[in-house]
N, C-alpha and C positions, 0 to 999 in steps of 0.2 A: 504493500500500500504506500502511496505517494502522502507523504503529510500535508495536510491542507486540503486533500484532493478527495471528495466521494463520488460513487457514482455506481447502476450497477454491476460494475466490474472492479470494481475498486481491491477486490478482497485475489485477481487473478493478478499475476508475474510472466510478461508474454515477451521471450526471446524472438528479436527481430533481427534474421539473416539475410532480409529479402534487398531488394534491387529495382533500380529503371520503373515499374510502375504496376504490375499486377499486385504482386507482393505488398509493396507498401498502400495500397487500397485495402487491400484485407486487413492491414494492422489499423490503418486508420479508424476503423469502425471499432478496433478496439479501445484503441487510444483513446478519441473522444468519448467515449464511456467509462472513465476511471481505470481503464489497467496500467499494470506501471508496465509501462513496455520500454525495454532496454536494446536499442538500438547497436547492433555489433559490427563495425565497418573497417575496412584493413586502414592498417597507419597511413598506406600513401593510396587511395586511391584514385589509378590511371584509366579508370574503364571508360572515362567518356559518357558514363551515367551519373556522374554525382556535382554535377554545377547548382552547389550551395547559394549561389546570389540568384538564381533563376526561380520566376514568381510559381513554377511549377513544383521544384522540390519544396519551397518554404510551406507552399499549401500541404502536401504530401505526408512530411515530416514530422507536424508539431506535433505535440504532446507527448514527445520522448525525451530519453536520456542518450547521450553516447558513450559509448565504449570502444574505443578502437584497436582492434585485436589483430596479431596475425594466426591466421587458424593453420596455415601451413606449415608452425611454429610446433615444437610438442610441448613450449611450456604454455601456449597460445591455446592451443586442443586442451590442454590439462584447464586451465581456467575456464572453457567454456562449458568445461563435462561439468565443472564443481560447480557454474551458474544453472545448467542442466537440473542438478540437484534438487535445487531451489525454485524450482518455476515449473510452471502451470502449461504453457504453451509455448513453444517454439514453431515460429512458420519464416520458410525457406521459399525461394522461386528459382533454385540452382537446376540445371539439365539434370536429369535420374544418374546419371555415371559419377559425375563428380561430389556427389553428396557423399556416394561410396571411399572417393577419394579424399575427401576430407574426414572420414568416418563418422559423420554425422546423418549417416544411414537410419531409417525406424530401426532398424534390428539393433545395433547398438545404442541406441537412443533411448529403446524400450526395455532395454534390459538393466538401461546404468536408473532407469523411474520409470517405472510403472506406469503409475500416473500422468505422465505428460501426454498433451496431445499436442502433436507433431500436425503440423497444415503446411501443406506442398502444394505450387503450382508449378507446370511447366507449360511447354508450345503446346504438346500434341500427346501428353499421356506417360503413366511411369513405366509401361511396359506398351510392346507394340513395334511393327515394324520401324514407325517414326518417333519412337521414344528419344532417342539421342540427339533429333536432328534441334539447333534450334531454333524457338518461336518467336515469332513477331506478329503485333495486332495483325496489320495488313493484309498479315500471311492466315492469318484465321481467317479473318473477314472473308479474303477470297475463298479459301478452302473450304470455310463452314456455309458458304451458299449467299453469303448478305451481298456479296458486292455484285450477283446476278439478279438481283430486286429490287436493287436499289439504282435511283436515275430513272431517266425519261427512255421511252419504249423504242428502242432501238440505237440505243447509245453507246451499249458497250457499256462493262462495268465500271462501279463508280465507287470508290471508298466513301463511307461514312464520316462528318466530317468529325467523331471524335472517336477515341480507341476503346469501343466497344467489348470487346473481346477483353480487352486486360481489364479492363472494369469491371463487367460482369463476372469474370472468372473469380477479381480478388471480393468481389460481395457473398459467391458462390462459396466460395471456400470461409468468409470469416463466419458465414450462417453453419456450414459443416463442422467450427472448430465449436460454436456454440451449442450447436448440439451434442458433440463430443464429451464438454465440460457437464452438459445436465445429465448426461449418460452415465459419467462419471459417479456422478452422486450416487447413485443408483449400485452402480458395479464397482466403484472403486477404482477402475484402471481405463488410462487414459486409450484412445484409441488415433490411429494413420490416417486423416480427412486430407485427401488430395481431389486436385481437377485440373482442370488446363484449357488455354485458351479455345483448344478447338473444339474443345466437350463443351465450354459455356457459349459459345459461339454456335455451335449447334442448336442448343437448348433453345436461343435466344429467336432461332425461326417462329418455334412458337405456332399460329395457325398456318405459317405459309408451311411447314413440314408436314404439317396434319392435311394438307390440299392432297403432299404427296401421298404420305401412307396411310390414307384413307381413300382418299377419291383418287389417285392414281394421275394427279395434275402436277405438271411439272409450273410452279410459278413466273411471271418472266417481269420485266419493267414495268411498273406503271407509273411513275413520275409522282408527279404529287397528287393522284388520282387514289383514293382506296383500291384495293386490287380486285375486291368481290362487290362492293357497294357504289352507288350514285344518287343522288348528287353527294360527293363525300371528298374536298380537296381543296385545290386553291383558286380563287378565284380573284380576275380581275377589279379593282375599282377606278372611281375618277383619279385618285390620287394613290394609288398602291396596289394593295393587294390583300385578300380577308380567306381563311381558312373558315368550312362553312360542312357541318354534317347536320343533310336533314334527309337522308334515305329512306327515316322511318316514313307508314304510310302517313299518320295526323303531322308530322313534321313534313313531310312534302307538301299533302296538300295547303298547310299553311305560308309554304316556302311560295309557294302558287300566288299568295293570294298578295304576300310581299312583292314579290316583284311583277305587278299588275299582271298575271297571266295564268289566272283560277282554271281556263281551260286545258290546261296541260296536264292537270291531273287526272283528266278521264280521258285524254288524247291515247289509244290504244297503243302505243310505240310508249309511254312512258306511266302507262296505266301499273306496272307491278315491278318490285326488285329487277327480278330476272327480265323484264320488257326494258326498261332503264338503263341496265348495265348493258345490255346487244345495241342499245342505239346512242350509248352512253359520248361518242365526238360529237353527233352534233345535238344531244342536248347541252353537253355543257359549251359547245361552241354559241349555242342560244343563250342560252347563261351568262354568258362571262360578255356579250354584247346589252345584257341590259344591268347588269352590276358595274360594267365597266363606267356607267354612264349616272354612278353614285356612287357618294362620301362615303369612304369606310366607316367614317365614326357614326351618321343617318344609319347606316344599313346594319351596321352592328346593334345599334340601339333595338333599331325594330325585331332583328330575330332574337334579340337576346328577352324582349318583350314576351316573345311567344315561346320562351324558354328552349330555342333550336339552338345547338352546340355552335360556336363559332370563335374568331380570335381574329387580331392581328398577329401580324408574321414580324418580331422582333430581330434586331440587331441583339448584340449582345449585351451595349449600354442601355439599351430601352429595356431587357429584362429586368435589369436590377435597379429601371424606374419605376419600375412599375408597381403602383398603390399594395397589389396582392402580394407581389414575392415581397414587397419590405413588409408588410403583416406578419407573413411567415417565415419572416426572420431567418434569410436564408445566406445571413453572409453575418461570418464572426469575425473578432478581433481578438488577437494576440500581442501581449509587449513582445517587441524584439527589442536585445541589449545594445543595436547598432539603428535600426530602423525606426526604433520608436513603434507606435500604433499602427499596425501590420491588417489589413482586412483578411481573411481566407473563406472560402466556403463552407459554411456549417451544414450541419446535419439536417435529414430530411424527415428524421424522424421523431414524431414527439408522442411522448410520455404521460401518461396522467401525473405521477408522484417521483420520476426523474428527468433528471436534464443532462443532456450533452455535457462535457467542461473541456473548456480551453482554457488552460490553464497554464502552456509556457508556447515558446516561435520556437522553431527545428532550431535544435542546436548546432552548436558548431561542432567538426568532429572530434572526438574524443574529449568531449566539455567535460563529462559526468566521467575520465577513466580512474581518475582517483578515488571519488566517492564510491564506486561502485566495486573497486577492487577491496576499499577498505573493509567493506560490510564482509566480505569475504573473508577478511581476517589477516589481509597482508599486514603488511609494515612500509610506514614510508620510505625504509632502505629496500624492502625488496620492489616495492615499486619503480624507487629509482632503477632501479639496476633492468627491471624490465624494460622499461624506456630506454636507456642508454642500449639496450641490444635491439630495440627496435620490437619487441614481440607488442607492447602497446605503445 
């Protein structure tokens, strides 16, 4: 437990090996919930993943401590088995081969505590032909089917514009290490929660998967169009452009009667779903000629009157004007020791009787090596001397 700090996770200790961005998502969900999560990162790292001034790791990062270890090390290994000891969760995002070669394999992991639960991600799985190879969002996206779905109907794929894959994966896995943890109580001994970008990236098709192995439909582009629904997309206005689902049948015919044109709803080409979506260019080419020719914020008003789903289509600045995301309070602040009042993105999920905490900005590395080795029970000679050989 961090002093100062509750929350409910307060009472777990979660060893963080992870990297680059799947990884530190899953810790993140723990972090902001009270765990003391102890951040373990080599003395010099050259990977070209850890640019400390970039508003991406700061967001990533916070609410740890560091410790910076060399694990290639045996007095570096021997320090992390004896943190091992002591802790609740350990989660890694190293390819399956080299966890071995650092011996921080489950099998030895599981044998030096019982108790711990171990959370692993990787590209494409711990065993399997493409176990070793490794993973990159991009490289899910495309492999897991999203960048054939995604874009305008005949474009050629199109990456999503944020890393779906490593997100989902690292959400997937912090929900698997929590239920590990409740498991635990129960049985006592912790258990191996792994996944990987291409399993979460799978998962994430979602109904376009179930088109396939059910109805035996291969899904393809549909742009900003719903892929089974109409009217359901984007649509022109005088001055931009309004996101607008009213496929339902009292939501079309209402949708009718908004844009002067009540007869469209008994017009046999747009009478049912299935009539709609077969002649679905040129009703919305009719659509988007008489919405083009109205205010977003008039047109909005009116279907939001009739309570039909709609929206404007935000920048990324107008999201975080906007009246509702500041309600729900969806960007935090942390001190930094350099930067002062730090904004980052908060939590999306709220609590009856707890709260998220942010309670320190990503450290620098090896901020915490001293504190963290003391609890252990070194001495500030033997510490020196680790430093002076480079192991922290």
């Amino acid at each position: 437990m961090i002093p100062g700090v509750t929350g409910p996770l307060d009472r777990f200790r979660v060893l963080d090996l992870t990297r680059i961005r799947s990884g530190p998502t899953c810790v993140k969900q723990l972090a902001d919930w009270g765990a003391d999560v102890i951040r373990i990162e080599p003395p010099n790292d050259d990977s070209g993943y850890a640019d400390r001034s970039s508003s991406d790791f700061q967001n990533l990062h916070r609410n740890k401590r560091s410790l910076t270890l060399d694990l290639k090390s045996s007095e570096g290994h021997d320090i992390l088995m004896r943190l091992v000891d002591g802790a609740d969760v350990l989660v890694e995002n190293f390819r399956p081969n080299v966890k071995s070669r650092l011996g921080i394999d489950w099998e030895s992991l599981h044998a030096r505590n019982p108790r711990l639960v171990m959370g692993s991600i990787s590209g494409f799985g711990q065993t399997g032909p493409y176990a070793d190879r490794p993973g990159f969002d991009q490289v899910a996206q495309g492999m897991g089917g999203l960048m054939s779905v995604t874009g305008l109907k005949g474009q050629g794929p199109v990456r999503v514009g944020i890393p779906i894959a490593d997100l989902t994966a690292g959400m997937y896995c912090a929900m698997g290490i929590l239920m590990a943890l409740l498991d635990r109580e129960r049985t006592g001994v912790g258990q191996w929660v792994h996944t990987s970008l291409l399993q979460a990236q799978v998962a994430m098709l979602d109904f376009q998967a179930a088109r396939w192995l059910i109805d035996g439909v291969v899904p393809g582009q549909a742009g900003n169009d719903h892929p089974t629904a109409t009217p359901m997309g984007v649509y022109p206005t005088r001055d931009g452009a309004i996101n607008i689902a009213a496929s339902g049948t009292r939501m079309w015919r209402e949708f009718c009667d908004i844009i002067s044109r009540p007869e469209l709803f008994d017009d046999p080409r747009y009478a049912t779903p299935k009539a709609r979506l077969k002649h679905r260019p040129e009703l919305n080419a009719l659509i988007g000629e008489i919405t083009g020719n109205m205010a977003t914020a008039d047109l909005r008003a009116a279907l939001e009157e009739k309570s039909i789903p709609c929206g404007p289509i935000y920048t990324i600045d107008e999201v975080f004007a906007d009246p509702q995301v500041q309600h729900l309070n969806m960007v935090g602040e942390v001190e930094h020791p350099a930067r002062g009042a730090q904004k980052v993105l908060a939590q999306p999920i709220v609590m009856s009787q707890s709260e998220p905490v942010l309670h320190s900005a990503t450290p620098d590395a090896g901020q915490h090596t001293d504190a963290i080795l003391a609890e252990l029970g070194l001495s500030s000679g033997e510490i020196r001397e680790l430093k002076e050989r480079h192991v922290v």
